[in-house]
N, C-alpha and C positions, 0 to 999 in steps of 0.2 A: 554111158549113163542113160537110161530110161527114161519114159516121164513118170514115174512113179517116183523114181529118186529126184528126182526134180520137183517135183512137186512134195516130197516128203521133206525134203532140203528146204523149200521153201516155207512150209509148212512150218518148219523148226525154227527158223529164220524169223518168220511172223510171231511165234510164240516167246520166243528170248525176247522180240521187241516187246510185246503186251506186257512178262514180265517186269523188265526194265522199268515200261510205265508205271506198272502199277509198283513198285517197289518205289518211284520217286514221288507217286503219290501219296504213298504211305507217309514218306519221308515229310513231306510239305502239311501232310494233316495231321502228323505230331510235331512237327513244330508253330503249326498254327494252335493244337491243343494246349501245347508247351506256353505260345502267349497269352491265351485266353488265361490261362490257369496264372498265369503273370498277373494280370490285369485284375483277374478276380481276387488275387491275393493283396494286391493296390487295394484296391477300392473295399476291402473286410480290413485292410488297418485305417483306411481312412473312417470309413465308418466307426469302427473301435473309437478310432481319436475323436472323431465331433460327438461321439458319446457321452466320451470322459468328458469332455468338454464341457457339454451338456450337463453333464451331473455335475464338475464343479461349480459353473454357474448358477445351478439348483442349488447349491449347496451355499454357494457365497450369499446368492440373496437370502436363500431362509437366516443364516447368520446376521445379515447385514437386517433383514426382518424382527429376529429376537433381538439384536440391538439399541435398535428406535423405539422396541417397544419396552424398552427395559429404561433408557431414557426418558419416554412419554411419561411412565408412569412416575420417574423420579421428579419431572416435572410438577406433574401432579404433586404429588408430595410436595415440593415447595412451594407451590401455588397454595395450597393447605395451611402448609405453615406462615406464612407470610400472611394468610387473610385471617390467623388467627395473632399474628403478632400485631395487624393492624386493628384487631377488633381490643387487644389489651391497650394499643394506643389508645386508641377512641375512647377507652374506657376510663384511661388514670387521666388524659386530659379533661374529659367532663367531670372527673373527681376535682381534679384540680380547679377547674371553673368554678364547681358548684363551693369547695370552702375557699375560692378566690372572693365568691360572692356572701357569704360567710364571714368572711374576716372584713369584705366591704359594709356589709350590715352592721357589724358591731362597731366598727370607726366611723362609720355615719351615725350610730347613736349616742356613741359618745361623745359626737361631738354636737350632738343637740343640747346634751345634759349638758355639756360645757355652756353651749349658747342659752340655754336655758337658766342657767347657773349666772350670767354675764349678763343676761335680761335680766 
């Protein structure tokens, strides 16, 4: 054997090794792509889910908003009604006052004309 063949043997020797590496490299940076692409696909349902999330929560308070305010207003309404059921109160008791005081005028005079009548 020469040193050409030696050196050409060697040569090949070197080159199968670089292969090797680089073929185990290969191997290691698609399965590192393989986890990133993992991770990326975690973290795009996660996001998805605190989305939906998101938008239920949007969604419950706008509900839970037309709610209160559909109560407020009912409130309102009876606050209405009731300061007008108290103004019909207000109203037939000073009716009633007034021919209380009506019916006390007229039995107060009759009873002058009796006392009058008795004098």
């Amino acid at each position: 054997m020469n040193i050409y063949q030696q050196n050409q043997s060697a040569l090949k020797t070197a080159f199968i090794l670089q292969a090797i590496l680089t073929e185990q490299k290969i191997i290691f940076l698609k399965q590192s792509l393989n986890k990133a692409q993992r991770d990326l696909n975690e973290l795009r349902f996660q996001q998805n889910h605190l989305q939906s999330k998101g938008e239920d929560l949007i969604s419950n308070h706008q509900k839970n908003q037309r709610k209160l305010l559909k109560q407020v207003d009912e409130l309102q309404q009876l606050i209405t009604k009731l300061n007008l059921k108290q103004d019909q109160i207000n109203q037939l008791q000073l009716s009633n006052m007034i021919f209380g005081m009506i019916k006390l005028k007229g039995t107060i005079e009759i009873f002058q004309k009796i006392v009058f009548i008795v004098d």
